[in-house]
C-alpha positions as CSV (number, residue, x, y, z in Angstrom):
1,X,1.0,14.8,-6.4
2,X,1.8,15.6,-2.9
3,X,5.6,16.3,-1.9
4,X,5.3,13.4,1.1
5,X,3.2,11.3,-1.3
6,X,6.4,11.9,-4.8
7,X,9.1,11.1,-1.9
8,X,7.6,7.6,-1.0
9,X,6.8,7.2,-4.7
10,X,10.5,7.8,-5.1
11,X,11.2,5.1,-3.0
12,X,13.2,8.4,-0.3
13,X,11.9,6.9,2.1
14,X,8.2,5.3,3.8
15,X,5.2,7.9,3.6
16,X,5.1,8.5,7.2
17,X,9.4,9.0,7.0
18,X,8.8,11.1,4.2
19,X,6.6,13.6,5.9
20,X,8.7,13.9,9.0
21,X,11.8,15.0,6.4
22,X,10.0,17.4,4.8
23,X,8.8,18.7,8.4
24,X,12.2,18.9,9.3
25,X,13.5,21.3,6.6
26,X,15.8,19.0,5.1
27,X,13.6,18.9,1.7
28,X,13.9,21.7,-1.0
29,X,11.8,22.4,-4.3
30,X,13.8,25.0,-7.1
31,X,16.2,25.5,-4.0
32,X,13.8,26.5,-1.5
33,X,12.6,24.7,1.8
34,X,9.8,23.3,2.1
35,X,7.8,22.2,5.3
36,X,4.4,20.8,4.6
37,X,4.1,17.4,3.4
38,X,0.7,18.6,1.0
39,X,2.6,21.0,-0.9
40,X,1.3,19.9,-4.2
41,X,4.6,18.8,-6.7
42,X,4.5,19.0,-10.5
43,X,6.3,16.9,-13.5
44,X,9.2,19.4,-13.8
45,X,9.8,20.7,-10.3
46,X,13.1,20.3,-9.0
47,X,12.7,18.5,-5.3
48,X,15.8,17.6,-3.5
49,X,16.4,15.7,0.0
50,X,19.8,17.1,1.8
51,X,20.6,19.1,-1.3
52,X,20.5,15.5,-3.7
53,X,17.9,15.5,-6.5
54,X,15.2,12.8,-6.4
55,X,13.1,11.3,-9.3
56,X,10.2,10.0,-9.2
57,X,10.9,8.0,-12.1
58,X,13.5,6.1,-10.1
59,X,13.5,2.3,-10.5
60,X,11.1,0.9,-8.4
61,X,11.5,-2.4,-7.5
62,X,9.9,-5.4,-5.3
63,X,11.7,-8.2,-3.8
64,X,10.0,-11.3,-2.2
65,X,12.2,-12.9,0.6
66,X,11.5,-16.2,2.7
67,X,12.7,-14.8,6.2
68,X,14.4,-17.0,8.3
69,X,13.8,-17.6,12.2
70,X,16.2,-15.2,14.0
71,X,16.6,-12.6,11.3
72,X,14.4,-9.4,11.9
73,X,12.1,-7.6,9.8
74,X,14.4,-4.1,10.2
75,X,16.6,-2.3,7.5
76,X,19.6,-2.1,10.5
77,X,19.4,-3.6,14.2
78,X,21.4,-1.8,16.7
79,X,21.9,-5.2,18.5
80,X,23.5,-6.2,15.3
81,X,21.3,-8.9,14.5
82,X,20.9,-10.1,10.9
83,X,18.1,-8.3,8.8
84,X,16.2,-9.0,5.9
85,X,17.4,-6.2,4.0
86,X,20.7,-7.9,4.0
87,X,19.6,-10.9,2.1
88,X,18.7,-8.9,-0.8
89,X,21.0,-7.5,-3.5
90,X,23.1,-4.5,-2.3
91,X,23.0,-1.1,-4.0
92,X,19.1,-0.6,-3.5
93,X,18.1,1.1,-0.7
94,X,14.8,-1.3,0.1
95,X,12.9,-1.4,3.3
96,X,10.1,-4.1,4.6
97,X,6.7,-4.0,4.0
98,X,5.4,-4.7,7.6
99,X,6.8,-6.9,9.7
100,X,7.5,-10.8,10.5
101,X,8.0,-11.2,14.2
102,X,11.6,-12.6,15.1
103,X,10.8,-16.2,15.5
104,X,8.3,-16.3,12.1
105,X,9.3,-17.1,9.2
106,X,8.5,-17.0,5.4
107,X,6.9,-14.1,2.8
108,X,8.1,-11.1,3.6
109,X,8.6,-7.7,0.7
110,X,10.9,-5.2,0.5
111,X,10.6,-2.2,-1.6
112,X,11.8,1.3,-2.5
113,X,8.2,1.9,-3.6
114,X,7.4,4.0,-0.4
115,X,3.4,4.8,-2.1
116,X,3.1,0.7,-2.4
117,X,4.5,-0.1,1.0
118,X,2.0,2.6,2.9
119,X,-0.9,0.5,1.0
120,X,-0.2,-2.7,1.4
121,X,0.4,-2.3,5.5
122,X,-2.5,0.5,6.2
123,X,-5.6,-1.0,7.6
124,X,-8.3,1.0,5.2
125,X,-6.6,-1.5,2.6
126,X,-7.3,-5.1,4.1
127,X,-4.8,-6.6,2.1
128,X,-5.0,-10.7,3.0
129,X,-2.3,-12.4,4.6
130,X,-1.8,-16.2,5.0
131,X,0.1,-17.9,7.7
132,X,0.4,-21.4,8.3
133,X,0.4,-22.3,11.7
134,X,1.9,-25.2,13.8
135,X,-0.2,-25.7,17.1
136,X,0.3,-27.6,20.4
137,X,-2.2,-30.2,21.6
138,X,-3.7,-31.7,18.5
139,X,-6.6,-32.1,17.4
140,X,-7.7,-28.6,16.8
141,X,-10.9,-28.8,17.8
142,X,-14.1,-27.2,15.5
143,X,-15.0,-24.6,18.7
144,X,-11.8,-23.4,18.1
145,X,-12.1,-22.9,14.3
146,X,-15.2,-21.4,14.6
147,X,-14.2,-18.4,17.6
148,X,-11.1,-17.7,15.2
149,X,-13.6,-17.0,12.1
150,X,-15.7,-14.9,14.2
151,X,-12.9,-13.0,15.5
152,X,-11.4,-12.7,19.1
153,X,-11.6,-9.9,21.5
154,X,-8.0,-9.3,22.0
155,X,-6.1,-7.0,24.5
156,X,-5.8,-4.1,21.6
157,X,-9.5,-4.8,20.7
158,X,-11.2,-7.5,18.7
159,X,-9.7,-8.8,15.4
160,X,-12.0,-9.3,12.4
161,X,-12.9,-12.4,11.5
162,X,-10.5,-14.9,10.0
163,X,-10.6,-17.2,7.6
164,X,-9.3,-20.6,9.0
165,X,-8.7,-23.9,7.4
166,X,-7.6,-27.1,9.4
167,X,-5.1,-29.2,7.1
168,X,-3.9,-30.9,9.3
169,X,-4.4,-32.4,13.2
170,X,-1.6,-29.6,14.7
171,X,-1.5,-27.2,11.5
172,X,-4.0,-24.7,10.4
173,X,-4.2,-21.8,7.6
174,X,-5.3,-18.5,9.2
175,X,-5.7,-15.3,6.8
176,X,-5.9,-12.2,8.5
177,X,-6.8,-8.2,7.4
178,X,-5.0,-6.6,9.7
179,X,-1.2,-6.6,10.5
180,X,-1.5,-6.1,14.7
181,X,1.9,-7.3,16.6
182,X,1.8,-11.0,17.0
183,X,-1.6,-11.4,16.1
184,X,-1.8,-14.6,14.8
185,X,-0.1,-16.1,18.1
186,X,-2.2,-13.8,20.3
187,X,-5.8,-15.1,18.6
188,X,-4.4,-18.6,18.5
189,X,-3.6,-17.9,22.1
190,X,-6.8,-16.9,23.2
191,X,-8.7,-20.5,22.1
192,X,-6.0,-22.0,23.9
193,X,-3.7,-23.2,21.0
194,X,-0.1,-22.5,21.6
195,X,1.9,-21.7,18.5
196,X,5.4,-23.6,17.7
197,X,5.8,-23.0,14.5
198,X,4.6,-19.8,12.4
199,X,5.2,-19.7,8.3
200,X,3.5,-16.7,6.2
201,X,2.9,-18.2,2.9
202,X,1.0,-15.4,1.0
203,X,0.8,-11.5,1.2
204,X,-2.3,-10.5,-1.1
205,X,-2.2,-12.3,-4.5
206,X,1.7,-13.4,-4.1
207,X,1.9,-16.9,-2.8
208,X,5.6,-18.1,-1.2
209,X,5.9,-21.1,-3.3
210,X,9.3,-22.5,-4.0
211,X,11.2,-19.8,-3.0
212,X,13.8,-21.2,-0.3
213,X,14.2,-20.5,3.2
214,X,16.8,-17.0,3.0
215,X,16.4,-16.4,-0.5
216,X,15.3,-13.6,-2.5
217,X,14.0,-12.7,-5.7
218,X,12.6,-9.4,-7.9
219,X,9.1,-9.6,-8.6
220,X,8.2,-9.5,-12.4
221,X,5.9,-6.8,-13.7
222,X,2.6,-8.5,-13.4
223,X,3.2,-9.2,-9.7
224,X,3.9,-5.9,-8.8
225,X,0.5,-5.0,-10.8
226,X,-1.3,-7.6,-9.2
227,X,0.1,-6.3,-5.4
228,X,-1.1,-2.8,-6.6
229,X,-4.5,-4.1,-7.8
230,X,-4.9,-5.7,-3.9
231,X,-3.8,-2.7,-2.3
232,X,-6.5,-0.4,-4.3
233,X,-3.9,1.1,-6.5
């Protein structure tokens, strides 16, 4: 396995993280420095970040977490706004799996699985994600539905095309491939629906269900697999 590829696994930090610590000199293997992120790393070497040892059999864990309005999809804010890292259980180091915008709420991960977390955001993997929006100006009307399915030339280039699904007047189900900022508001945008309320209710194969607004919970074994299976892994 690569050594920026075993950190992420390790759950050190995101792939892209990863590589920039080992770039920096602050990774060692068997005590010496090492500064290229493909250096291939075997079962028994002895890889250490700032002089502590890391496993790659650390636990790996994934938490699902119904974010809030207000609460940003950070580890730490420097404005000291509240994060959704800090509605999970302290004494894991987790970090989000993409982000929620500020004012959207619902299904958001968090992980230590840095391998997981690089597949389930990258584009190559088109992992599906479901939000429920709330629009202005009901009806929705079926011109609208069908420029959103055939995707919509946006400022940072056309989306692909969405599935969409009208259940109710004002509310629609939109699931998306890609993970652009504000996307979902920007395509709604630009068939002249404004957004008031946003809600992401499924992330690949894990639905939000029951799980109530600020809380967390682990994912079980055959979630994580299922995430994994999505992702390509």
């Amino acid at each position: 396995m690569r050594l920026g590829k075993f950190l992420a696994s390790a759950g050190v930090a995101s792939r892209r993280a990863a590589e920039e610590l080992i770039r920096s000199g602050r990774v060692t293997i068997a005590g010496a420095a090492v500064t290229d992120p493909a250096r291939d790393v075997g079962e028994d070497d002895e890889v250490a970040v700032d002089g502590a040892a890391v496993s790659a059999a650390a636990g790996r864990v994934v938490y699902a977490v119904n974010k809030p309005a207000g609460v940003v999809s950070t580890a730490r804010d420097p404005q000291g706004r509240p994060t959704v890292v800090s509605l999970a259980p302290a004494g894991v180091r987790l970090y989000p799996v993409g982000r929620l915008d500020i004012d959207t709420t619902g299904l958001i991960l968090l992980t230590n699985d840095g391998d997981l977390a690089h597949r389930l955001t990258h584009p190559r993997f088109e992992v599906p994600k479901t939000y429920r929006a709330v629009v202005s100006g009901p009806p929705v009307r079926e011109r609208a539905l069908r420029a959103l399915r055939q995707g919509i030339e946006l400022d940072d280039g056309p989306s692909l095309p969405a599935r969409v699904q009208r259940v109710a007047a004002d509310t629609l189900e939109i699931t998306i491939r890609e993970g652009r900022k504000r996307q979902v508001r920007r395509m709604c945008e630009a068939v002249g629906l404004r957004v008031r309320q946003l809600e992401r209710v499924r992330f690949g194969p894990l639905e939000l269900g029951s799980l109530r607004e600020g809380a967390c919970r682990e994912l079980e074994a055959g979630e994580v697999s299922a995430l994994r299976r999505a992702a390509g892994g």
